[in-house]
Steps between C-alpha positions, in 0.01 A plus 500: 500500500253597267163694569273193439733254723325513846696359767384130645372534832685389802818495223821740508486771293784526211650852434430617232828507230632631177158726431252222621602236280738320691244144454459545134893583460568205687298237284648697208842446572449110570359468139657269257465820212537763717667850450724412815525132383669587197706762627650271772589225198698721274687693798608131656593358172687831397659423899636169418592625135727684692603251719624260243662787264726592821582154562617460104701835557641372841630146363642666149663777625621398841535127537641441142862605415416678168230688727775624701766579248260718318338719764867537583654608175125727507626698804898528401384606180336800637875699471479416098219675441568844484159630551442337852891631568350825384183565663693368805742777497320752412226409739672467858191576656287211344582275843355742726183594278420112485503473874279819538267374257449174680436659850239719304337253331409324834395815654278555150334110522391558873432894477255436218313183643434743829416833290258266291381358840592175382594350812476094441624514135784726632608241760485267235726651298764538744468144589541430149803703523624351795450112363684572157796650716480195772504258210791651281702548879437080522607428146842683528581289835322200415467412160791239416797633298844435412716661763683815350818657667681799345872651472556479837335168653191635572143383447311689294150587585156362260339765328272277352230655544538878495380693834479847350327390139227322749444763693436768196289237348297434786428807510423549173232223482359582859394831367243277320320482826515833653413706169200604359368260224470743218897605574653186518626352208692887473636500858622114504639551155714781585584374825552148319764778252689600810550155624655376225750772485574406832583172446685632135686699791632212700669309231661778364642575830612105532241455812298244307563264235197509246389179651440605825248828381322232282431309799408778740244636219338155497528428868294843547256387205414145717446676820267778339313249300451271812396794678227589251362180508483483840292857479253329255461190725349753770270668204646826537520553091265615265450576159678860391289757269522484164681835388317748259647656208858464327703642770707224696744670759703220534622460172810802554623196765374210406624513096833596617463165754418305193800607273761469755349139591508426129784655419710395790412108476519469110827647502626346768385162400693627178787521683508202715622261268835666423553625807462161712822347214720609764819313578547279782766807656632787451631682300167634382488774196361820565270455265301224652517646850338819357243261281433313859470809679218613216321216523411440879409876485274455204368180702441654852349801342282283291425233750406817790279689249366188379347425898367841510294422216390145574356622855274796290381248293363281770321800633382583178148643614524360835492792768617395891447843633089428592291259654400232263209490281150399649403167370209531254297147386279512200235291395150458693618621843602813319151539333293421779712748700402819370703878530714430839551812728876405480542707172688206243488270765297168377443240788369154475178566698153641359328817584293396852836520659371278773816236545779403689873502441646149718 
């Protein structure tokens, strides 16, 4: 509590929290306009943006035939394109590197969150981590699907949503909690770069069909979105500082993030329209198959780097790593208050100090 907030006699005291201004943070956060307020909006609506989009991908690409037939001819066309056959073979080691970087990735979330002392917004993380993987695990068992056998009788496992392209991302966009403010649109940016390639990775290998990183990039943009707004509901945001001077370090990540968003949706939009003209069965030309492989790259690359960015821009200026700003009223309260001995703190109460807090 403040300096000038005497406790009511024969009451309970309060601790004090978040630098003495746990009251005036609280009636902040409640505020129709507040910083918190509007924070919480555009992180929900940006949730069930999400939502929706993965329901659209889920019903085109999985429940309709065409859906199917192109993610399909998207991974078999992965052997027409000689530069994933390339990179492939020349790269054995790409499979092992991919697994290495995940493991280190999680050890990088938690390990900075408890250098940085971080110890709530670290747990939060992780349990952001945690939900996107517990949510793509109940999709690939759950979700309704045609039943698919292969060669030999067998039924084929869902990939629909893809495990390793959530956890990369989740990563990626839980750094947002556990770095520093002034470093974060350069470390989520990269790490939002490596994710990508990751999911890149898994339909060149034939792991994933394009669909199935789309869906794990937007399943991990829902969770992280409903997280943040949860974090604003408690108050536990606050307005960032303004940077000084012409220097932005993110803008070696986050221009990169913006070309390969632009780049990889635009041309595979482009794309889509001859490469969904596909015939009812095989045989399929080469051609097409390497098209169709193109194209759900281009998409999943453009759709993953495309999330990265959409999360930075709802914490555009909005810093979680702090307590929450003291509230601050203006007009004749603030006049008849005086200097406070809180330093910017400006309370509702004038200068005799002689009140009660109920």
């Amino acid at each position: 509590m403040a300096s000038y907030d005497r406790l009511r006699t024969g009451g309970s005291p309060r601790p004090p929290k978040n630098a003495d201004t746990w009251w005036y943070a609280a009636v902040a956060g409640e505020a129709a306009g507040s910083f918190s307020t509007r924070v919480r909006t555009r992180t929900r609506r940006a949730c069930l943006g999400a939502v929706l989009l993965l329901t659209v991908v889920y019903a085109g690409l999985v429940l309709t035939a065409t859906g199917r037939r192109w993610g399909d001819a998207a991974v078999t066309g992965r052997r027409a394109d000689p530069a994933a056959v390339t990179v492939l073979r020349e790269h054995p080691s790409l499979a092992g590197a991919t697994t290495l970087s995940l493991v280190l990735g999680c050890v990088a979330l938690v390990a900075v969150g408890l250098i940085r002392k971080r110890y709530v917004l670290t747990g939060a993380a992780a349990g952001g981590v945690v939900t996107a993987l517990a949510v793509t695990g109940l999709l690939q068992w759950y979700a309704p699907r045609p039943r698919t056998v292969d060669t030999a009788g067998a039924l084929v496992p869902s990939g629909f949503p893809s495990v390793q392209t959530t956890l990369a991302l989740g990563i990626a966009l839980g750094l947002v909690l556990v770095v520093p403010y002034r470093s974060r649109a350069l470390v989520v940016g990269a790490a939002t770069l490596w994710a990508a390639a990751v999911g890149a990775y898994t339909i060149a290998t034939g792991q994933h069909r394009p669909g199935d990183v789309i869906a794990a990039a937007l399943v991990v943009l829902a969770v992280t979105s409903g997280l943040l707004a949860v974090i604003a509901r408690k108050g536990r945001v606050r307005p960032g500082p303004r940077r000084r001077g012409p220097a932005l370090p993110g803008l070696p990540a986050t221009v990169p993030l913006a070309l390969l968003a632009l780049a990889g949706l635009g041309a595979g939009l482009w794309l889509l329209g001859d490469t969904l003209a596909l015939p009812a069965a095989a045989p399929y030309d080469p051609v097409q198959l390497r098209l169709a492989h193109r194209c759900g790259q281009a998409l999943a690359a453009g759709v993953a780097a495309a999330a990265g960015l959409t999360l930075l821009a709802l914490l555009r200026r909005v810093d979680v790593d702090g307590p929450p700003a003291a509230y601050r009223l203006g007009g004749p309260f603030v006049e008849a208050a005086g200097v406070p001995h809180d330093g910017d703190l400006v309370g509702p109460f004038t200068e005799d100090r002689d009140h009660e807090i109920s």
